[in-house]
C-alpha positions in Angstrom: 111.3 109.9 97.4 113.2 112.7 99.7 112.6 114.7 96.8 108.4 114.5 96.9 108.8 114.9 100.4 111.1 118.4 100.6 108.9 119.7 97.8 105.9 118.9 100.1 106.8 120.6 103.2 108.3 123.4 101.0 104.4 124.0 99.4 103.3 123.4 102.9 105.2 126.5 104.4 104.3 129.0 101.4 100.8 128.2 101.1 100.7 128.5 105.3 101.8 132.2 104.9 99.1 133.5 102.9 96.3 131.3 103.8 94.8 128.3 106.2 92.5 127.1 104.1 95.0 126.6 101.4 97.2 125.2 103.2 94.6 122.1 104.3 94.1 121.5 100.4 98.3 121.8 100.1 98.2 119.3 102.6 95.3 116.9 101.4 97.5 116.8 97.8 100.8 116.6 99.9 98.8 113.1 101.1 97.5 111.7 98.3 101.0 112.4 96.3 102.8 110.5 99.2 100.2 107.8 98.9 101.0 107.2 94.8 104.5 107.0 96.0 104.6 104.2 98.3 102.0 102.3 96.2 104.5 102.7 93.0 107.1 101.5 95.6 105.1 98.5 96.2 104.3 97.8 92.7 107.8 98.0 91.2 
């Protein structure tokens, strides 16, 4: 789980160097990634 997260923030901080709107879609997958992993939390 700390894993996803790092990896997330890590995308996050490349994709805010070369561009803003990339960044928002980094961030929208970031989400949505997070989101599967509580639900498989709460499933298993």
């Amino acid at each position: 789980m700390t894993l996803i997260i790092v990896v997330g923030f890590e995308i996050l901080h490349v994709t805010y160097k070369k561009d803003l709107q990339k960044l928002n879609i980094a961030f929208a997958i970031f989400m949505i990634v997070f989101a599967l992993a509580n639900l498989l939390q709460v499933l298993t």
